[in-house]
C-alpha positions in Angstrom: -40.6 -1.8 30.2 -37.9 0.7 29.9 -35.5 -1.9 29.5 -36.9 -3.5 26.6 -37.8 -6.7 28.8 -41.2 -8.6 28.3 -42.8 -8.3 31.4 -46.1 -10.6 30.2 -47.7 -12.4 27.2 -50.7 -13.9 26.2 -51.5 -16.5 23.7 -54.5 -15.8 21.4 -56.4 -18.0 19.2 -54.9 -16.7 16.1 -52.7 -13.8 14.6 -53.1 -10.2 15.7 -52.3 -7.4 12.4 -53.7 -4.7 14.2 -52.2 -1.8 16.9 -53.7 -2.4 20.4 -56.0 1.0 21.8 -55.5 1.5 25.4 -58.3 3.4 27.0 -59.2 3.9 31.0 -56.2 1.7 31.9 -57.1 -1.1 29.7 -55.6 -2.6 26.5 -58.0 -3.7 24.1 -56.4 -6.0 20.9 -58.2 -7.9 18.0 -57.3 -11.0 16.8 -58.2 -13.1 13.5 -59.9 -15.5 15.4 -63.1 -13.2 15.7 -62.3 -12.1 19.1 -61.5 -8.4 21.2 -59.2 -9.2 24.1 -59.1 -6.9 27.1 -56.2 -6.8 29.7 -56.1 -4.2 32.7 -52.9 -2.3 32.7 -51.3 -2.9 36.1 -50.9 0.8 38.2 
């Protein structure tokens, strides 16, 4: 958000290290606990 505000969160199963990769209006994010999460970016 433009004014710094969270506007959502998600709880994993474990720490994420790494830079999400958005691609076709979805966010993709690893986490340590094996899995690749996928959210769809609102338009």
């Amino acid at each position: 958000a433009q004014t710094g505000q969270v506007l959502w969160t998600y709880t994993t199963g474990s720490a994420i290290d790494s830079s999400p990769t958005v691609v076709n209006g979805m966010v993709y994010v690893g986490s340590w606990d094996g899995k690749l999460y996928a959210f769809h970016l609102p338009t």
